[in-house]
MARLOMAR-148458 format. One record per residue (C-alpha): x, y, z. Coordinates in Angstrom, 1 decimal. Layout:
// MARLOMAR-148458
+--------+--------+--------+
|     px |     py |     pz |
+--------+--------+--------+
|      X |      Y |      Z |
...
+--------+--------+--------+
END
This chain:
// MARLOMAR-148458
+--------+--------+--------+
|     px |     py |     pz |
+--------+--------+--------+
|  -20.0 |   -9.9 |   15.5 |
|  -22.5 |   -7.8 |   14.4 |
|  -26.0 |   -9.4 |   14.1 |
|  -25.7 |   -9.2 |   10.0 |
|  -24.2 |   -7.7 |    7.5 |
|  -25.0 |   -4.7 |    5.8 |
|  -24.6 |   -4.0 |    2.2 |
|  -24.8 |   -0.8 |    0.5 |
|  -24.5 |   -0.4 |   -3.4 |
|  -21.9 |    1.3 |   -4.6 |
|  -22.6 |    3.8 |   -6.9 |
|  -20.3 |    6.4 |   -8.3 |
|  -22.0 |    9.2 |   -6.3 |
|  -20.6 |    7.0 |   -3.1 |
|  -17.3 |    6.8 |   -4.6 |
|  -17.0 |   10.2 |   -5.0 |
|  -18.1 |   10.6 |   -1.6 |
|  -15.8 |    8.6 |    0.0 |
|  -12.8 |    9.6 |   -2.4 |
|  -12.9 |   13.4 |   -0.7 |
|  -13.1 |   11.8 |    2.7 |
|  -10.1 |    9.8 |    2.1 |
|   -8.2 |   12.5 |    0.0 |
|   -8.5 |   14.7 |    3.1 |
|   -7.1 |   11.8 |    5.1 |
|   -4.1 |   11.1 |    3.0 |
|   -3.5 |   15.2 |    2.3 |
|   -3.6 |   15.4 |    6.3 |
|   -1.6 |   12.7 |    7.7 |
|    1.3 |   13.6 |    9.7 |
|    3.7 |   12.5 |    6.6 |
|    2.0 |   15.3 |    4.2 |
|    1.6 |   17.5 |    6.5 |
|    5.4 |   18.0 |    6.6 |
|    5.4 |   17.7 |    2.6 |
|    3.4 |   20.5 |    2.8 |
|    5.0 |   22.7 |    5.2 |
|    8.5 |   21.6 |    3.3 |
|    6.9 |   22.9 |   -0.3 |
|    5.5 |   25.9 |    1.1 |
|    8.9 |   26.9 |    3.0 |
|   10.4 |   26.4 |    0.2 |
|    8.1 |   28.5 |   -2.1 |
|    8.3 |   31.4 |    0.6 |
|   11.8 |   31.1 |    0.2 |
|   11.8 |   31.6 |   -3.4 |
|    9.1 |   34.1 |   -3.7 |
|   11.6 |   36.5 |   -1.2 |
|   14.5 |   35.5 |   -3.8 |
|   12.6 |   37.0 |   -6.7 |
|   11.1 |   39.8 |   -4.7 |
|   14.6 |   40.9 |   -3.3 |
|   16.2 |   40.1 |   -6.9 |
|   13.4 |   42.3 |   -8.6 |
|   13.9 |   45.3 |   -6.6 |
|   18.0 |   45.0 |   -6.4 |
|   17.8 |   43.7 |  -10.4 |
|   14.5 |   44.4 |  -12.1 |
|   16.0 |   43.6 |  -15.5 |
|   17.2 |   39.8 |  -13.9 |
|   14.1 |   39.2 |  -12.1 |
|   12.8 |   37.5 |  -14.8 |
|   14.6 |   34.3 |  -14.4 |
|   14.0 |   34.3 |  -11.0 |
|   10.4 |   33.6 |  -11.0 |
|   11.2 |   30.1 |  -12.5 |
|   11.3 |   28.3 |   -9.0 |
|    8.5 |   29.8 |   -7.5 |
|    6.4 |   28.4 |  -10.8 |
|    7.9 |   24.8 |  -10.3 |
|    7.4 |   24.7 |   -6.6 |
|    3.7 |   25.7 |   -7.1 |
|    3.4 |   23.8 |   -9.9 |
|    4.3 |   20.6 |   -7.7 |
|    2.3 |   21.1 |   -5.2 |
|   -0.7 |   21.1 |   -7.5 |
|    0.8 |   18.0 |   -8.9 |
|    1.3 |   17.0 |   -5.7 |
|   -2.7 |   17.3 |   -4.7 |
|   -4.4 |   16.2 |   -8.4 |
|   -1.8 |   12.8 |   -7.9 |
|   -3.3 |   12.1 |   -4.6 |
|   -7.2 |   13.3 |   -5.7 |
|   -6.2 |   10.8 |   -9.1 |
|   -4.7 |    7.4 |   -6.9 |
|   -7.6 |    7.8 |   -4.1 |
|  -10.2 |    7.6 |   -6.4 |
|   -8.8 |    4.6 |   -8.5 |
|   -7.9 |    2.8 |   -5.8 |
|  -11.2 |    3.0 |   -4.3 |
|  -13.3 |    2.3 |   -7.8 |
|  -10.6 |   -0.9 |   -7.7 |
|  -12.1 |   -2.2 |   -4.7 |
|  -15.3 |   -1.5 |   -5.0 |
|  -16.4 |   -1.3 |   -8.3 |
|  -19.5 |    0.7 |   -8.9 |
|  -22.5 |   -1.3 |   -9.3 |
|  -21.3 |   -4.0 |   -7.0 |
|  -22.5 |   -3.6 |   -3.7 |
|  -20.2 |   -4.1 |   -0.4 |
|  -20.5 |   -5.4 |    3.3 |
|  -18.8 |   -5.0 |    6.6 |
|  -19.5 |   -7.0 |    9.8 |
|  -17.5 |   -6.1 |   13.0 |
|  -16.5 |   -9.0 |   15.1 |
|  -14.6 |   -9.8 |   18.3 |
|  -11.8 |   -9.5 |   16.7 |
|  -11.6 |   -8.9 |   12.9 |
|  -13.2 |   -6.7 |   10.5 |
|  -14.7 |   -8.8 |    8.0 |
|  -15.7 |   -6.9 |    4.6 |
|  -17.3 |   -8.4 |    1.5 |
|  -17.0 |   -6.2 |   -2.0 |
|  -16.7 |   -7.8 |   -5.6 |
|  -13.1 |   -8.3 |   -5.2 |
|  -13.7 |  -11.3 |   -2.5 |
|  -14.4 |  -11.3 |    1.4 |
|  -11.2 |  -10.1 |    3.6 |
|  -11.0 |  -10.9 |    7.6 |
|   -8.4 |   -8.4 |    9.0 |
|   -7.4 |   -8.6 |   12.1 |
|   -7.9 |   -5.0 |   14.5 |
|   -3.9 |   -5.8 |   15.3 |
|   -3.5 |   -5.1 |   11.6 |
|   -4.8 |   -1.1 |   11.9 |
|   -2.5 |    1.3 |   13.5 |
|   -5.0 |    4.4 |   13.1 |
|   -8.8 |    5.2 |   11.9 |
|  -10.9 |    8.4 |   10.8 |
|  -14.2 |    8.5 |   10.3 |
|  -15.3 |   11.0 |    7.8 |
|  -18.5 |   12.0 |    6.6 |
|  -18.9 |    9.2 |    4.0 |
|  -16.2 |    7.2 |    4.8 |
|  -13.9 |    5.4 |    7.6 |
|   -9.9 |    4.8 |    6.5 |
|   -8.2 |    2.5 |    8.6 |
|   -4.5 |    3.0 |    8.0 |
|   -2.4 |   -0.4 |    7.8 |
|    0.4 |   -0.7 |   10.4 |
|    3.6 |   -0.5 |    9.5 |
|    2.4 |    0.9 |    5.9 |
|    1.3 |    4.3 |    4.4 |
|   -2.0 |    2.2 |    3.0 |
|   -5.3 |    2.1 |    4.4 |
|   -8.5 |    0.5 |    3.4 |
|  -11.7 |    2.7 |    3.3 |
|  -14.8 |    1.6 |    3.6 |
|  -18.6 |    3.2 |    3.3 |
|  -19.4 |    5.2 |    6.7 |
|  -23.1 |    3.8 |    6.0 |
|  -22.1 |    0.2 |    6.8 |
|  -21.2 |    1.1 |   10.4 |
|  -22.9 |    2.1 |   13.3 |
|  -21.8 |    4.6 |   16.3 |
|  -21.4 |    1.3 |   18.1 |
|  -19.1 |   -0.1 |   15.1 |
|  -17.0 |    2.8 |   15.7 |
|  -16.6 |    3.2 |   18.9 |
|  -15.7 |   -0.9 |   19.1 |
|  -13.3 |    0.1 |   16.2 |
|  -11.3 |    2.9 |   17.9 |
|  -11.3 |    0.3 |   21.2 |
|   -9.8 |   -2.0 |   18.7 |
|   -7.2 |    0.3 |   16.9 |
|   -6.5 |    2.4 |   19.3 |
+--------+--------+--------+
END
């Protein structure tokens, strides 16, 4: 393990921090990357329906530009819903005003936060990012992932972690 744990206070400077680190993670993932590429296929698609229907039928075009709206308009939705769950979820585990710890061992990850002490296994990652502010560890098997404060770990921490993870 490391030698001893660090702590850093949360604040919600942090939070926000580490929420735009981890909404990058979760927009970018393999699994929203083909959202994405589905939503914006499909709203090419409909923006060539209403441009071929308003030079064929300018007087019908009208009605036409009703998909386009709805497929932008979810993929706004889309982005705000992920901005709006990363950010609780975070604030959920580590309230601001607390403070939180991580110590790297052999073979857990062993982090401390309001909400209790949790010793997870390495086995029980499949993938890691570090970001700026912030290091998600995706659970295997499972779209969730824990994130935790990029200031807690050292290059070492990492580089033991992606050993670990894989």
């Amino acid at each position: 393990m490391t030698d001893a744990p660090r702590y850093v206070p949360v604040d919600r400077d942090l939070l926000a921090r580490m929420s735009r680190d981890a909404t990058i993670f979760v927009l970018t993932r393999p699994l929203s990357i083909v959202v994405w590429i589905v939503l914006a296929a499909a709203l090419l698609i409909a923006l060539i329906s209403f441009g071929t229907a308003a030079a064929l039928a300018p007087a019908e075009a009208g009605s036409m530009i009703v998909m386009p709206t709805l497929i932008a308009g979810v993929m706004v939705l889309y982005a705000i819903l992920t901005v709006t769950s990363v950010r609780r979820s975070l604030a959920a585990a580590m309230p601001a005003g607390t403070s939180v710890s991580v110590r790297v061992g052999e073979d857990e990850l062993r982090v401390e936060s309001a909400q209790g002490t949790s010793r997870i296994a390495y086995s029980t990652f499949r993938r890691m990012k570090a970001g700026q502010d912030a290091v998600m560890l995706q659970l295997r098997g499972s779209s969730a992932m824990t994130a935790l404060p990029r200031l807690l770990l050292t290059d070492a921490d990492l580089e033991r972690l992606r050993a670990k993870i894989g």
